[in-house]
N, C-alpha and C positions, 0 to 999 in steps of 0.2 A: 342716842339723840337727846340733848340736854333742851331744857325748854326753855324757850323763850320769854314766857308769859309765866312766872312763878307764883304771881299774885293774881288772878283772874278775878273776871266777873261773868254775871251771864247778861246781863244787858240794860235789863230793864228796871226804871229807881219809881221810886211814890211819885205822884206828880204831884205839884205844888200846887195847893189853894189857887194860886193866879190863872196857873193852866184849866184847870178844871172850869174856873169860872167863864174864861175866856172861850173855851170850848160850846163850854152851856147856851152862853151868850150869840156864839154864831151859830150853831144849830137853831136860836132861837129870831136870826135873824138879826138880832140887837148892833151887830159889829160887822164891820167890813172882813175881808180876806186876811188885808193887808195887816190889820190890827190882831187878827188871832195869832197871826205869823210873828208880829212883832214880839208879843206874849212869848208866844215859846220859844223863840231867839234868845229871852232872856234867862228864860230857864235855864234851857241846856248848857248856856256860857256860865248861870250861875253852877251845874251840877258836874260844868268839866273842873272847876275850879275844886268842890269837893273832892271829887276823885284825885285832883295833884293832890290835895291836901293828905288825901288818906294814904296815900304812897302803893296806889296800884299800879300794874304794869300794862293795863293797856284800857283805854278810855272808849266810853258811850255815848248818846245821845240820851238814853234815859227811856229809850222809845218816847218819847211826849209827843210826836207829831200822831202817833198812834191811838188810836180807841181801844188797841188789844194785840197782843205778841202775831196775829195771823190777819190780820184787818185790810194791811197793806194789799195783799194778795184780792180778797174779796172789791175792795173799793179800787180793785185798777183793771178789772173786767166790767164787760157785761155780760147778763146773763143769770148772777142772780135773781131773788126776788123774795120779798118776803111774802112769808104762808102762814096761815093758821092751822097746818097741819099736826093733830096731837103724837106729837113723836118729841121723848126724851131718849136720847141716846146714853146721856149720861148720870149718874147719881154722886153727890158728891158731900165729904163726911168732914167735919172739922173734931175740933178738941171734942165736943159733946159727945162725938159717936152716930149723931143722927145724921141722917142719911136726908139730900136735898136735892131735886131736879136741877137739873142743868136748866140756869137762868141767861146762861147767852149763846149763841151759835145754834137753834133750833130752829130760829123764825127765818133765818136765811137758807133757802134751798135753791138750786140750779135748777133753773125752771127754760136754758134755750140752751141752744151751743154757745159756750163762753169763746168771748171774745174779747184781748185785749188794746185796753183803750190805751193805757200810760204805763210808766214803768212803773217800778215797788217805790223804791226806794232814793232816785236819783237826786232829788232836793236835800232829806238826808246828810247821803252822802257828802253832797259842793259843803254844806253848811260843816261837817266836820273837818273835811279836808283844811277848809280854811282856818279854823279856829279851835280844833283838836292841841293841846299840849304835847301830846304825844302820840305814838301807833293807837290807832281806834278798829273798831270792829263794829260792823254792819252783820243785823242778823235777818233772816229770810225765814219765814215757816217753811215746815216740812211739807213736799206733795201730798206725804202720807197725810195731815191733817187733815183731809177734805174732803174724802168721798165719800165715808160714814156718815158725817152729818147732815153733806150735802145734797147725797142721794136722794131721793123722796120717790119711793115705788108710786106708780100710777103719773109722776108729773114727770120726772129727771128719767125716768127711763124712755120717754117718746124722743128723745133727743142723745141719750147715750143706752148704748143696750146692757151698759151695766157699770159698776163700780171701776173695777179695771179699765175700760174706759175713760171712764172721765179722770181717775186717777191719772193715766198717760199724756192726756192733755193738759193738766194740771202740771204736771210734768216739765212737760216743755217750757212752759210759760215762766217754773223758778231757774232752770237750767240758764236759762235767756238772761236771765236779772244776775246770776252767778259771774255768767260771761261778761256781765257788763262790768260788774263790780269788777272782777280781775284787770281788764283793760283798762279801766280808772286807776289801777294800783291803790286799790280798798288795803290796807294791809294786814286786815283780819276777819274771814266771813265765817257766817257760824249760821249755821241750818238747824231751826230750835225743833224737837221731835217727839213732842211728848206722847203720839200714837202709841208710840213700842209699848208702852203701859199696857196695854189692853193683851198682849201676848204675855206677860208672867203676872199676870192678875188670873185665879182661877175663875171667878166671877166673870170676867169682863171676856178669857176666852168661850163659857159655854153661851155668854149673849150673842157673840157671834155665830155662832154654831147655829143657835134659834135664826141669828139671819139669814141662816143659810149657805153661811159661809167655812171654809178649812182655816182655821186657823195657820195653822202650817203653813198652806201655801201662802195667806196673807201676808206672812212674815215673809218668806222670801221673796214678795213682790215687793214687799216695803222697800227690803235693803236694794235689789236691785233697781229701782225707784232714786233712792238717795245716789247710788252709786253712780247712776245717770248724771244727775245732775250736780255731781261735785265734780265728773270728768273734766265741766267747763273752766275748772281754776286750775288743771294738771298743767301744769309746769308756769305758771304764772308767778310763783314766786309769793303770794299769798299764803298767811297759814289758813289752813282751812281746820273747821269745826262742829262735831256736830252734839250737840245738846238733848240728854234724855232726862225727863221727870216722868214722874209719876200724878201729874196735876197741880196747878197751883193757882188757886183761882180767891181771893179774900181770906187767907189761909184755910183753905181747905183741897184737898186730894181726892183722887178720884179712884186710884189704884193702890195697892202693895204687892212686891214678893219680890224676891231674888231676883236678878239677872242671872240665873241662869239658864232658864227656856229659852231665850235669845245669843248668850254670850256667844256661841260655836259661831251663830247663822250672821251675825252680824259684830260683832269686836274684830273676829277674823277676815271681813269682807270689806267692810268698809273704808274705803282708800282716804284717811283724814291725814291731819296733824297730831290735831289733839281730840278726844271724848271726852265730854264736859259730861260726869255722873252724879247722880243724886244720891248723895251717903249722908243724911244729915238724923238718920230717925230709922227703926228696927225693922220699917216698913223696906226698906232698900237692899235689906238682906246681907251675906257677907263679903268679903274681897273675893273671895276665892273664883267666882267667874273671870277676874282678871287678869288669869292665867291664858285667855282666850285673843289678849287684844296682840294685836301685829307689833312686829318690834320694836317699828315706825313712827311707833304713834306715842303720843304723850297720854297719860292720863289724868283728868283736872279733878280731883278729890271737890264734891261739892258737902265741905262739914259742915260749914255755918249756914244755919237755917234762916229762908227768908219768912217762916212763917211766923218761928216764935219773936217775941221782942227781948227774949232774957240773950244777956249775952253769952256766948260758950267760953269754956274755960279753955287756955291755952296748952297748958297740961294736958288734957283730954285730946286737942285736935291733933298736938305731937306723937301723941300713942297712937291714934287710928294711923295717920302717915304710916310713921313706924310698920302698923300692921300691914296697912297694903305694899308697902316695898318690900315684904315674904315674897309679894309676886308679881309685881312690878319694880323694876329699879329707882331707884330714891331719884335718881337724874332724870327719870322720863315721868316723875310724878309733878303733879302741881296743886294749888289752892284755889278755892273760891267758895263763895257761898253755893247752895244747891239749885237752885230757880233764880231767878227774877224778882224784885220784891215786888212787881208790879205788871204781871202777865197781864193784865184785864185794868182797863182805866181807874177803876175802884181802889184797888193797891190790896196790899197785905196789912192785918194789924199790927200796926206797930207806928212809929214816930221816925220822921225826918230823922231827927238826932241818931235815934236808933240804927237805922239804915247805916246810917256813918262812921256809925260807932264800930258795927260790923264788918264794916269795909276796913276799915282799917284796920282790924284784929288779923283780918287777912292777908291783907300786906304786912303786919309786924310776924307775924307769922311764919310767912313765907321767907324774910328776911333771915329767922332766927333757921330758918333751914337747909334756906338753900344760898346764903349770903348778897 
């Protein structure tokens, strides 16, 4: 199966000075609806225009209508609520090594039976449709994102009697927004999943363990979790997607280790097009799990880093290729950077220019490889 998308991205760009402020601005009441909207109309049209520019193969919106790669999901129910509950779920480590609480997604917990209000992503959508250059791609958080943080023993269990639980409700509600998108003729969706982390992290599986939880089994609910809900794109003619990191929150991670505690349970299960993998850093471990993935499937080499701002060498990203087509075929491999440069409103350090520069290494890249 040769791929489509030889130049990839995973979705999300810095958001521009203007967005940020405009954002600020109607949180603080200062600005209408219509006016924040206009703001980021302007963005996105200016950031499809970089993407022509950098010669990628398939275009974004930037997430800018976003506060965060999973937000969509949160601000189109009710049911959460924020708490002062002291619970850090996560710890999170940049260049220095020191270790930093999880500074967002703690204060929101599921505090009723969620119920949705709107869809994810359908505005999105009309505005790329229209004004897209080319095939774009609409991305959805994972179900899996949700229930660890969301949980809150003593308040979220009078309303779900457990994780799994609410997990499957969660559930339904991306499966829905899947189905929408395919019947719109989205022409590229991607389910961002940066859970799986917490399974080939040895840290982050005995924190589970303290929770009370199998890891193990966790993992096989995940994938059958996602599998559910990519069923809704199966034969729609969409490429479907799904997207694993290991964290990527102002350049900093949350996990490392190999894919291989997951590759059997999930490379082989899950019914995609393409796996968008994080290969950009020693943390990610080596190809050799991806001897696991389906024949089916494409794999999107994530080498270019969104956290550093140096650029990589082209030489270097040629040789890992190289490496991983020992066990993937060179026609079912593909390019992109590893994350997002901008999972969380704040962004990654690094510079506009930067960002661009990167993209485009990717697309020259993928060019020099795959013609």
């Amino acid at each position: 199966m040769a791929s489509q998308f030889n130049a990839d991205q995973v979705g999300s760009f810095l958001r521009p000075t203007a967005v940020k402020e405009a954002r600020a601005k109607f949180k603080a009441g200062e600005i209408t609806h219509e006016s924040l909207i206009a703001v980021e109309d302007a963005a996105v049209l200016d950031a499809l225009e970089h993407q022509k520019q950098s010669g990628v193969d398939i275009y974004s919106d930037g997430e800018f209508r976003r506060s965060g790669f999973q937000w969509d999901l949160i601000e189109a129910v009710d049911g959460y609520i924020d708490t002062t509950l002291p619970v850090v779920e996560r710890m999170w480590q940049g260049g220095s090594g020191e270790e930093q609480p999880e500074r967002q997604g703690t204060t929101q917990a599921v505090g009723s039976r969620l119920k949705q209000t709107r869809r994810l992503t359908d505005t999105q959508t009309a505005f790329l449709k229209k004004n897209s250059p080319g095939p774009f791609k609409m991305t959805v958080p994972s179900a899996n994102q949700f229930p660890t943080l969301g949980f809150q023993p003593g308040l979220t269990d009078q309303f779900y009697k457990d994780r799994s639980e609410l997990l499957w409700d969660i559930a339904a509600i991306i499966k829905a927004e899947i189905a929408a998108l395919a019947s719109e003729g989205v022409p590229y969706i991607q389910v961002d999943a940066p859970r799986y982390a917490y399974y080939v992290d040895p840290k982050w599986r005995a924190h589970l363990v303290d929770l009370g939880e199998d890891p193990n089994k966790l993992l096989a609910e995940a994938v059958r979790a996602d599998v559910f809900c990519f069923d809704a794109a199966a034969g729609s003619g969409a490429t479907t997607a799904l997207h694993v990191c290991r964290g990527n929150n102002q350049s900093m991670w949350y996990a490392q280790g190999g894919y291989e505690p997951i590759a059997e349970q999930l490379f082989a299960n899950i019914k995609v097009d393409r796996l968008l993998l994080e290969y950009d850093s020693e943390r990610s471990g080596s190809f050799e799990p991806l001897r696991f993935v389906r024949s089916e499937t494409v794999v999107v080499l994530g080498l270019v880093s969104t956290k550093e701002p140096g650029l990589e060498k082209q030489d270097d990203l040629l040789r890992r290729i190289d490496e991983a087509s020992k066990y993937v075929p060179l026609e079912r491999l593909a390019l992109s950077p590893q994350c997002g440069f901008a999972s969380t409103e704040a962004g990654n350090l690094l510079t506009e220019d930067e960002q661009w520069r990167k993209l485009e290494l990717v697309a020259e890249t993928a060019r020099k490889v795959w013609g």
